[in-house]
C-alpha positions as CSV (number, residue, x, y, z in Angstrom):
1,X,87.7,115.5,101.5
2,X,89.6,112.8,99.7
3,X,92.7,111.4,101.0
4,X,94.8,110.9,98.0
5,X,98.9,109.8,97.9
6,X,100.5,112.2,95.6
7,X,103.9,110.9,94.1
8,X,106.4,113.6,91.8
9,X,109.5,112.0,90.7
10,X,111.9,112.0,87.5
11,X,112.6,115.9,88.5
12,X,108.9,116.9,89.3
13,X,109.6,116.9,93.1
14,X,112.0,119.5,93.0
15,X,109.4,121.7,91.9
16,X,107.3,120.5,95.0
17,X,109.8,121.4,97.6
18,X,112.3,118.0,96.9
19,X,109.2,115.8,98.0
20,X,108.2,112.9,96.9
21,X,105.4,112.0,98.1
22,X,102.7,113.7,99.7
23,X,99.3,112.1,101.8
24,X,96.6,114.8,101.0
25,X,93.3,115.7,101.9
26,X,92.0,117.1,98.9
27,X,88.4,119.1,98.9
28,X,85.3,117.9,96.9
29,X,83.6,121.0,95.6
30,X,80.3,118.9,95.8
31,X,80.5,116.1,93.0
32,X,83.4,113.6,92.6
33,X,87.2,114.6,92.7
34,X,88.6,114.5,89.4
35,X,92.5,114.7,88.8
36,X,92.4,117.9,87.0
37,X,91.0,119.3,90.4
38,X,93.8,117.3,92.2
39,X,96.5,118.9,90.0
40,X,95.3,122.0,90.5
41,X,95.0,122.0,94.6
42,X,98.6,120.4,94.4
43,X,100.0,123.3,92.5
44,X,98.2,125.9,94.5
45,X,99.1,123.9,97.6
46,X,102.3,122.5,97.3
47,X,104.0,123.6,94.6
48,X,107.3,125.7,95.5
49,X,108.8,127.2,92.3
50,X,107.9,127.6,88.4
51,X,104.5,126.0,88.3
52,X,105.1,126.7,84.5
53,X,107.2,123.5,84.6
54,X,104.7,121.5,85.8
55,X,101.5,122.9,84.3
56,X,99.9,124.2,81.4
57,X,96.9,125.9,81.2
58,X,94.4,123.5,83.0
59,X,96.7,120.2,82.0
60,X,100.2,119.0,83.1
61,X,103.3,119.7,80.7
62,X,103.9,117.6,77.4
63,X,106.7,115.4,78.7
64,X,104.9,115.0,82.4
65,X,103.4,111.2,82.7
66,X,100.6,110.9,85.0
67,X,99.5,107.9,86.2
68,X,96.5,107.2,88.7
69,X,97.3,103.7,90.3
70,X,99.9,102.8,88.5
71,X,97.7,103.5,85.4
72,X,98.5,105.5,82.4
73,X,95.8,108.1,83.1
74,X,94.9,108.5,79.2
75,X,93.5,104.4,80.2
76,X,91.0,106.9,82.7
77,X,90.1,109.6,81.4
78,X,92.9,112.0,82.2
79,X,92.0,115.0,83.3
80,X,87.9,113.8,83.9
81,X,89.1,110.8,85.7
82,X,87.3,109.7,89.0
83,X,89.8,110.3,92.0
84,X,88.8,108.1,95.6
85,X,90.1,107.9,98.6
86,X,93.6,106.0,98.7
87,X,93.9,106.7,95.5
88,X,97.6,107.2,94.4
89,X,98.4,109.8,91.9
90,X,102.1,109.8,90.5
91,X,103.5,112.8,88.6
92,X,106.8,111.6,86.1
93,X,108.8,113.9,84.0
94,X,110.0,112.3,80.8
95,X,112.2,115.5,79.8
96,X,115.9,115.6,80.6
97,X,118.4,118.3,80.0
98,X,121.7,116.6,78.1
């Protein structure tokens, strides 16, 4: 398990039940914890409504920002990046209605 702070904000934690931010235990499934397998346990896990919204296909949105650490996560490696314990992922959405 990885312990892991999960942030949503900018409208992303209304998909996730109006949280914004979530401690996790995450699984390894044997090597190291990568965000793609991060996003994925968080939408099957804590995700409350129209995961279309928040994902796509294996990815997040176009308009989501991700950031691991207060990093831009296309500095780590997106989806491939290395996740550790205390880590702090943060989920943004850029898109508002008008």
């Amino acid at each position: 398990m990885v312990r892991v702070v999960l942030e949503f904000s900018g409208g992303v934690e209304l998909l996730f039940g109006n949280q914004k931010t979530v401690e996790a235990d995450i699984p390894q499934n044997g090597g190291q914890l990568t965000v793609a397998e991060a996003m994925a346990w968080a939408r099957d896990n804590l995700l409350t409504e129209r995961p279309e919204l928040f994902m796509k296909g294996s990815s997040v949105r176009p308009g989501v920002l991700v950031l691991v650490n207060d990093t831009d996560w296309e500095l780590c490696g997106e989806l491939e990046a290395a996740v550790t314990d205390g880590d702090r992922l943060t989920f943004i959405s850029t898109l508002h209605g008008g």
